[in-house]
OpenMM code with the backbone's topology and positions (N, CA, C; nanometers):
from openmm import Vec3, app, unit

residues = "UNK UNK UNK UNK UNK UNK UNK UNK UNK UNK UNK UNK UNK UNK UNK UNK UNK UNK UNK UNK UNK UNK UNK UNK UNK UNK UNK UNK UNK UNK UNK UNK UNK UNK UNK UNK UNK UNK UNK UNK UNK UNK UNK UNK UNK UNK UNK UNK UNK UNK UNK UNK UNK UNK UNK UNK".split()
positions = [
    Vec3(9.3317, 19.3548, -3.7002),
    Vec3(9.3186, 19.4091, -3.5663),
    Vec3(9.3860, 19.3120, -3.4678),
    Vec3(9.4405, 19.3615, -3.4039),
    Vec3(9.5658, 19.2839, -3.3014),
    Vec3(9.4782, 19.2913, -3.1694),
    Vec3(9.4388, 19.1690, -3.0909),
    Vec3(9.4011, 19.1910, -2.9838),
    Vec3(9.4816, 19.1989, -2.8718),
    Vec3(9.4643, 19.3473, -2.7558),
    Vec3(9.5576, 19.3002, -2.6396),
    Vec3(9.4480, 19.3616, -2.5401),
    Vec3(9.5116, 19.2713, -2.3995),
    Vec3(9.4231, 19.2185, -2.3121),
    Vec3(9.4658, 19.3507, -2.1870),
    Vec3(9.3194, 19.3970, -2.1309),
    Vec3(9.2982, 19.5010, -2.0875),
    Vec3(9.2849, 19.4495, -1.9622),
    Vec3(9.2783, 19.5421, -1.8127),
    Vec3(9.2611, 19.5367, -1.6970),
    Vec3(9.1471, 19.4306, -1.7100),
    Vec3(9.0527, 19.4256, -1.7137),
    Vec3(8.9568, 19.3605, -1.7320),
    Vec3(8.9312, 19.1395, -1.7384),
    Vec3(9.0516, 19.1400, -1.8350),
    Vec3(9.0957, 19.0698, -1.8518),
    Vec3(9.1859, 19.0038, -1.7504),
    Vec3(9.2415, 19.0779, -1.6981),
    Vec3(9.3637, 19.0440, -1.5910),
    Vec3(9.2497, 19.0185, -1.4528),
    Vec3(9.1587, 19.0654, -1.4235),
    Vec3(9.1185, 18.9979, -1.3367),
    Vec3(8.9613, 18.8758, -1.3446),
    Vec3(8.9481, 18.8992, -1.4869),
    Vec3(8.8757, 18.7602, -1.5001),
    Vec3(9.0208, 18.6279, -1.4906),
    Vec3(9.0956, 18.6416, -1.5478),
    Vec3(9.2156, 18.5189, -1.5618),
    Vec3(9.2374, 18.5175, -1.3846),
    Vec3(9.2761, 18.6198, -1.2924),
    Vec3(9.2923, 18.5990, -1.1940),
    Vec3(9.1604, 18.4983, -1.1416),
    Vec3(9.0462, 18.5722, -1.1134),
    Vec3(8.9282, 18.5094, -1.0457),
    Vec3(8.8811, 18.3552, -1.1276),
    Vec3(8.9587, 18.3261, -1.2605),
    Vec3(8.9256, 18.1940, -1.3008),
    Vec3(9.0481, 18.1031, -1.2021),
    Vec3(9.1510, 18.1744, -1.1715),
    Vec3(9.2715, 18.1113, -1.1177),
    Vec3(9.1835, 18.0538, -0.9837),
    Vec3(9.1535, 18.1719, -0.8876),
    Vec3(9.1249, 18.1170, -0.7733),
    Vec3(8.9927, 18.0162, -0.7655),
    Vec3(8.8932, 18.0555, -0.8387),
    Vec3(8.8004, 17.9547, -0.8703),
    Vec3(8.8579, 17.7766, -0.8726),
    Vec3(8.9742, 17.7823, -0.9765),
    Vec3(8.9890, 17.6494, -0.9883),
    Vec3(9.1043, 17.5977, -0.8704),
    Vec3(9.2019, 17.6898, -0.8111),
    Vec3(9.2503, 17.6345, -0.6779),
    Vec3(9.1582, 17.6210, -0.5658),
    Vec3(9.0535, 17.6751, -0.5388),
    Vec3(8.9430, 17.6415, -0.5029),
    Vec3(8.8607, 17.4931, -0.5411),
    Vec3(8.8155, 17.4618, -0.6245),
    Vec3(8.7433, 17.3584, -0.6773),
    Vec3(8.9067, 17.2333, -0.6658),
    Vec3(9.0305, 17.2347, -0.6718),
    Vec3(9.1367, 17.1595, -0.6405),
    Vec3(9.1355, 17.1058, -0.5091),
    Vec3(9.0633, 17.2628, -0.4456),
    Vec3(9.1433, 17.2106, -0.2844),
    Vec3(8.9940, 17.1254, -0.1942),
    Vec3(8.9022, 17.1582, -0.2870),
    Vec3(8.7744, 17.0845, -0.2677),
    Vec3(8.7981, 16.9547, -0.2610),
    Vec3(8.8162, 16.9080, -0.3956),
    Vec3(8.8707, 16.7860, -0.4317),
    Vec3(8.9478, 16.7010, -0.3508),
    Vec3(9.0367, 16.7875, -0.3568),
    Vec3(9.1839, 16.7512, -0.2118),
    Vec3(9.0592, 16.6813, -0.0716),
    Vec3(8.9944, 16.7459, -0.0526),
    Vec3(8.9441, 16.7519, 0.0482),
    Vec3(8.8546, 16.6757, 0.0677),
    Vec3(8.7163, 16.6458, -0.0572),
    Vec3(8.6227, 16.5637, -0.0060),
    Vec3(8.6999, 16.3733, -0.0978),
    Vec3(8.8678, 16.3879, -0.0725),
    Vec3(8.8868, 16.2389, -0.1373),
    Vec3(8.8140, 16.1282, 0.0266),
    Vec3(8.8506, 16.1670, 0.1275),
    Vec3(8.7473, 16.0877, 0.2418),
    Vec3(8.6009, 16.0300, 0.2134),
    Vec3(8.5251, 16.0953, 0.1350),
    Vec3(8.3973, 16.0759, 0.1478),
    Vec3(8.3784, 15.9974, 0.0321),
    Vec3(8.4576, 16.0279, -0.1334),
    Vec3(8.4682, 15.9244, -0.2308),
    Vec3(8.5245, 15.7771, -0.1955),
    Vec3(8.6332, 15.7805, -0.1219),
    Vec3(8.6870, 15.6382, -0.0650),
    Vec3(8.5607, 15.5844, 0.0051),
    Vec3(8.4830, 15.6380, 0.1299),
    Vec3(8.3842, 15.5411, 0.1343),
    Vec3(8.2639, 15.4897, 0.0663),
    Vec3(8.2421, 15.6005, -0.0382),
    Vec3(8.1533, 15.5918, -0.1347),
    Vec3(8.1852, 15.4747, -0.2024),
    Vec3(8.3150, 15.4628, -0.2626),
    Vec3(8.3692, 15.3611, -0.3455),
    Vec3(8.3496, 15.1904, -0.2901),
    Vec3(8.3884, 15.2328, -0.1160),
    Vec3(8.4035, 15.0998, -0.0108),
    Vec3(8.2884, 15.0242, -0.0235),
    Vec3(8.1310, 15.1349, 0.0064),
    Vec3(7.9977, 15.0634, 0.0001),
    Vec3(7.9625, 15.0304, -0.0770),
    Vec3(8.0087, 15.1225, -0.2491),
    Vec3(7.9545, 14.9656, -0.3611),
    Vec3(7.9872, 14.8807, -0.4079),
    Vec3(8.1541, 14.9015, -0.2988),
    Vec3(8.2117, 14.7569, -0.3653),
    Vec3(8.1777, 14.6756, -0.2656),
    Vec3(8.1411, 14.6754, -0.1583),
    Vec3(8.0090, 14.6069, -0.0086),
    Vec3(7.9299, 14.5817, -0.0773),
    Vec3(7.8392, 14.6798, -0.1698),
    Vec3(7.7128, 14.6386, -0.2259),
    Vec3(7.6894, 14.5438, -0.3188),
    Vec3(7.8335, 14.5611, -0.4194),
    Vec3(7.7998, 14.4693, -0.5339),
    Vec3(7.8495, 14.3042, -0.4757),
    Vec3(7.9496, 14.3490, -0.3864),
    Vec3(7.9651, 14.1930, -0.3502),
    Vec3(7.8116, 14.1295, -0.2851),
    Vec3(7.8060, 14.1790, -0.2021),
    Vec3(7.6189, 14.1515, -0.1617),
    Vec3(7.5127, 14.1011, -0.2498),
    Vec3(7.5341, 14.1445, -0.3720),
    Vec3(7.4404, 14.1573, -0.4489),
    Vec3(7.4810, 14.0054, -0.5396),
    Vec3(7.6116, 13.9810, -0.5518),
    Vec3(7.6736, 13.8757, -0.6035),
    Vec3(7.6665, 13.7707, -0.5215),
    Vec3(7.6996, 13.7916, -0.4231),
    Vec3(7.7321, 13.6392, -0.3230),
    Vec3(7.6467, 13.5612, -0.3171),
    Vec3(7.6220, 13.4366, -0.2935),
    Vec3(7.5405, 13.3281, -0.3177),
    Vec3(7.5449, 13.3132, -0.1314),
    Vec3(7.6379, 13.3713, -0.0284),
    Vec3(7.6178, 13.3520, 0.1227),
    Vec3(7.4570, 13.3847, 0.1390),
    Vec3(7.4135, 13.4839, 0.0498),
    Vec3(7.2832, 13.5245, 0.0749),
    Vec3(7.1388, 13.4205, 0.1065),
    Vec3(7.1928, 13.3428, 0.0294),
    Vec3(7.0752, 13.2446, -0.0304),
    Vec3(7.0049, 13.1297, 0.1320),
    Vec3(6.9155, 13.0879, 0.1682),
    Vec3(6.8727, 13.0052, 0.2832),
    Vec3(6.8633, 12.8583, 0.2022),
    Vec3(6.8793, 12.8183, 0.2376),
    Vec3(6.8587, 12.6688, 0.1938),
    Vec3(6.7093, 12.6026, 0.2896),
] * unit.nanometer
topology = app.Topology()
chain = topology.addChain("A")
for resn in residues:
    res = topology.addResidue(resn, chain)
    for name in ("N", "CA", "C"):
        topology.addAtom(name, app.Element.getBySymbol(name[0]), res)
């Protein structure tokens, strides 16, 4: 049995298309909020490392 792909098909492949240019342009979009995400734990871990912390 030879499978061929019915209307049906043609618009699940479409609606997976826009789904994932969707979830791309997300991406595209929240890279602002990962860069500062990234900024504060590399703030944090230095913090957490530094010996400036310490009182004598």
């Amino acid at each position: 049995m030879i499978y061929t792909p019915g209307a049906y098909d043609g618009h699940l492949l479409s609606f997976s298309r826009e789904l994932i240019q969707e979830a791309f342009r997300l991406l595209r979009d929240s890279d602002h909020i990962a860069q500062a995400q990234r900024e504060r734990d590399a703030l944090a871990k230095t913090a957490t490392t530094s010996p400036a912390s310490e009182v004598d």
